[in-house]
Each structure stands twice: as structure tokens, then as C-alpha cells.
N, C-alpha and C positions, 0 to 999 in steps of 0.2 A: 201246294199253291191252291189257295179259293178260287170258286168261279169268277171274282171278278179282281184277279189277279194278285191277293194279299196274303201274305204270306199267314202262316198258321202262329196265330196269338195277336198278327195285327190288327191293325183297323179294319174295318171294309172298307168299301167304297163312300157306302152311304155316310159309316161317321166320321171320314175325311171331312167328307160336305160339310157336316152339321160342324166340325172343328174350325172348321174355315170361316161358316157364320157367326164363331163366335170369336173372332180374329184371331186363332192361334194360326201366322200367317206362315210356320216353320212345317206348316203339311201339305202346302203345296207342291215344293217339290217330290217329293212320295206321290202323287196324284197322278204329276207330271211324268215322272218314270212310269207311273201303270200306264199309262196309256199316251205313252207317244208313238211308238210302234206301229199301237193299234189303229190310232187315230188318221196317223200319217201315211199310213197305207186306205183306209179308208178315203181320205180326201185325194191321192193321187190317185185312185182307180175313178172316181167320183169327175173330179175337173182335167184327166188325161195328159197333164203336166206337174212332174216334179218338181219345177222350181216356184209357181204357183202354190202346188202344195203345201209346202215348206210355210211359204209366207202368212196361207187361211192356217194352217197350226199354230204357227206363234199367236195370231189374232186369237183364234178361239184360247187358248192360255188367258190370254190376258182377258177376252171376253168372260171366261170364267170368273176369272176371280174378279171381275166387274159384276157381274149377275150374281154371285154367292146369294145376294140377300134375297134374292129370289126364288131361290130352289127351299121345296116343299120337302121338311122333312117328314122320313116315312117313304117319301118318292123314291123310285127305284134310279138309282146314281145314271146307270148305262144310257139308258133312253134320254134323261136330261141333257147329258152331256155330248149327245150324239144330235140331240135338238140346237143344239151351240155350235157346232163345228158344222152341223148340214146348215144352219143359218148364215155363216160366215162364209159360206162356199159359194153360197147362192148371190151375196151380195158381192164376191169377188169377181162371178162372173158376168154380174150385171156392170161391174165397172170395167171391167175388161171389155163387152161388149160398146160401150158409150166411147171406149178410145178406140176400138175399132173403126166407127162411126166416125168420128173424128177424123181419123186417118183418110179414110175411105168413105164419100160421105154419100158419093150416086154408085157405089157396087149396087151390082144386080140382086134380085132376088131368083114347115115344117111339125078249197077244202086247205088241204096242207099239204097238199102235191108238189114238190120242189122239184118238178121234173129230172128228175136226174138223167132219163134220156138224152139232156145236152152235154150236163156236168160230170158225168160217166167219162165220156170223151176226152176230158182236158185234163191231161196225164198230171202228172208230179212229179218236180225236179227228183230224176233218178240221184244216188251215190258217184256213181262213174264219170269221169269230164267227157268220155265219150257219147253219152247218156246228154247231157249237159244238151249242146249246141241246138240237137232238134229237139229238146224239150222246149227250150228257152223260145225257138222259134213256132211252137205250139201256142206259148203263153200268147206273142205279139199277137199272134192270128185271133185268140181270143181278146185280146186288147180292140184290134182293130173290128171284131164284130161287136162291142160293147159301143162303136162310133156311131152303129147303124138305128141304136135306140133312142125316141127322145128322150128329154131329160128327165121327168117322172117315170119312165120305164126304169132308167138307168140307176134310178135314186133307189125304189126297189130293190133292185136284183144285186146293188149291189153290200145294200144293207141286209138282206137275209142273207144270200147266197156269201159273199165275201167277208164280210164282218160276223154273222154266224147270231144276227137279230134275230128275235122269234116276229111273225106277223104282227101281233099286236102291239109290240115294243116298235117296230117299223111306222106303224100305224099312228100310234104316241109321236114320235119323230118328226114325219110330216106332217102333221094333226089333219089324218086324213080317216075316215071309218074303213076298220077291219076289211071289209067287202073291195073296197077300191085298189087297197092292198093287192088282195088275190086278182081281180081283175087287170089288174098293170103287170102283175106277174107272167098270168095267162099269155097276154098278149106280148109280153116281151119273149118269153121262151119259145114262143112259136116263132119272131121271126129270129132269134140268135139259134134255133134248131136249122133254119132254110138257110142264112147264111150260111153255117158253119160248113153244113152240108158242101154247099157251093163251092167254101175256099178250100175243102180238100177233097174233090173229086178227081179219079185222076185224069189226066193229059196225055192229048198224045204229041205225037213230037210239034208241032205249030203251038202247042197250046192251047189247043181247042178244048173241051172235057171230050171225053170218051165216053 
């Protein structure tokens, strides 16, 4: 399997795209198989809801193959279409927030160092089901410290760290320069470091930290 998910003798990525601009519309789904997985986990760490998820993937799908005529060939496939699904996120959570508002209308009133010092820490589902249960409850805990970033932190960390972006390709995505990149990084690893620290310190019987 290619890096970007195609089998040996297939297409790439890229000349999926380019086949899609030229409406051969039978390679879309091959597109779709590479990256629904990716994409769909991507967008569920991103908006913190899987049933949300769900619905900005189908949109970015069909977004795709609405902007085909758009993507620059020669352009590297991953970053455009990672510019499509973070664009469809962003606008799902602006309409999520406005039915909020709705609902609720006077609620009160936010280098290449990947520190791994954080990411060291956050195991991987062992083999054994016994293994299982407190892994699985390691993941939530880092779930629930990814709630403490705001949303350009979180947009970051989870396009490099999670989806396995390089900086620049990140950069490209948000169409933000390289530098703000690493500075949103900086600043999110430092506080998902103090968190993390904090949710697993341990207790003593009250529950105080020790």
C-alpha cells in the first residue's frame, strides 16, 4: 500500500482528482474508500461528536466532488482535501452554534518538536480485553483534555499529531503560515502536558491529589 493509501499499480491520490476533473465519475468511490476511515476519525476527534461526524463526512463527499473543478493539478491530493472536510467542520459548528443560540438565547457567558513528552504517555489499545478497559479509559481522559484547547489549538494538534500531517501540509489546510503552526502547537502541548498531568495524579482516599 502507497502513502497515500493506493494500492500498487493504482491510481494515486492525485490522479483520482485529475480523473474526477475530467468526469470519469466511477473513481469516486475508490477516493471514498481511501479515506473514509481517515477522514472520519479525523472529523470525530476535531467536533467531539460522532454523530456530527458522520454527517460533515458525507457533506465533505459531496463537497468534493462539488469543488473537483477546483483542485490544482500537481497539488498534493492530502492537504486539499483535508482543506474540504476542516472547511465543512467549521461550518457545521457554526450552525450548531446559531441553534444553540436559538434554543438558548440569554445563556451566560474563551522547530519540529512534536513533544512527545505528552504523546509518550497515551498508551495504545493493548491485544488483551483485559488490557482493554483502562486503556480505553486513558483514550477518554485524553479526549476530555483535547476539550481544554481552543479551537485553533485543537485544529493543530490534531492534524499533525492524529492524522499524521506534516507542519506545512497543516499550514496549507488552515491557510495559516508555517510559524503559527508551531506556535499553536507550543501553546497547546503545554497546557494538554498540565492537564494531563492533573487528571492522573494520584488520590488519596477523599480524592484530593497527593
Amino acid at each position: 500500500m502507497n502513502r497515500d493509501g493506493a494500492s500498487p499499480g493504482s491510481p494515486s491520490d492525485e490522479d483520482l482528482l485529475a480523473r474526477l476533473q475530467r468526469g470519469q465519475r466511477e473513481w469516486f468511490g475508490e477516493l471514498v474508500r481511501r479515506y473514509e476511515r481517515e477522514l472520519y476519525s479525523y472529523l470525530w476527534r476535531y467536533l467531539g461528536d460522532a454523530e456530527l461526524a458522520a454527517d460533515v463526512f458525507q457533506n465533505t463527499c459531496v463537497a468534493i466532488f462539488k469543488k473537483i473543478k477546483y483542485y490544482e493539478r500537481g497539488r498534493a491530493a492530502k492537504p486539499w482535501i483535508y482543506t474540504v472536510a476542516t472547511n465543512q467542520a467549521i461550518d457545521a459548528m457554526r450552525q450548531r452554534a446559531r441553534r444553540r443560540e436559538q434554543v438558548l438565547p440569554y445563556a451566560a457567558d474563551g522547530d519540529d518538536d512534536r513533544g512527545e513528552t505528552f504523546f509518550e504517555q497515551v498508551p495504545q489499545i493493548g491485544p488483551g480485553p483485559e488490557e482493554h478497559a483502562e486503556v480505553s479509559e486513558q483514550h477518554q481522559r485524553l479526549r476530555d483534555a483535547l476539550n481544554v484547547l481552543n479551537s485553533s489549538q485543537r485544529q493543530v494538534i490534531v492534524l499533525t499529531y492524529f492524522q499524521g500531517l506534516k507542519y506545512q501540509e497543516a499550514a496549507e489546510v488552515l491557510g495559516i503560515p508555517l510559524g503559527t503552526v508551531k506556535s499553536r502547537l507550543n501553546g497547546a502541548m503545554a497546557k494538554l502536558t498540565a492537564v494531563w498531568h492533573e487528571q492522573n495524579q494520584p488520590q488519596d482516599e477523599a480524592g484530593q491529589p497527593t
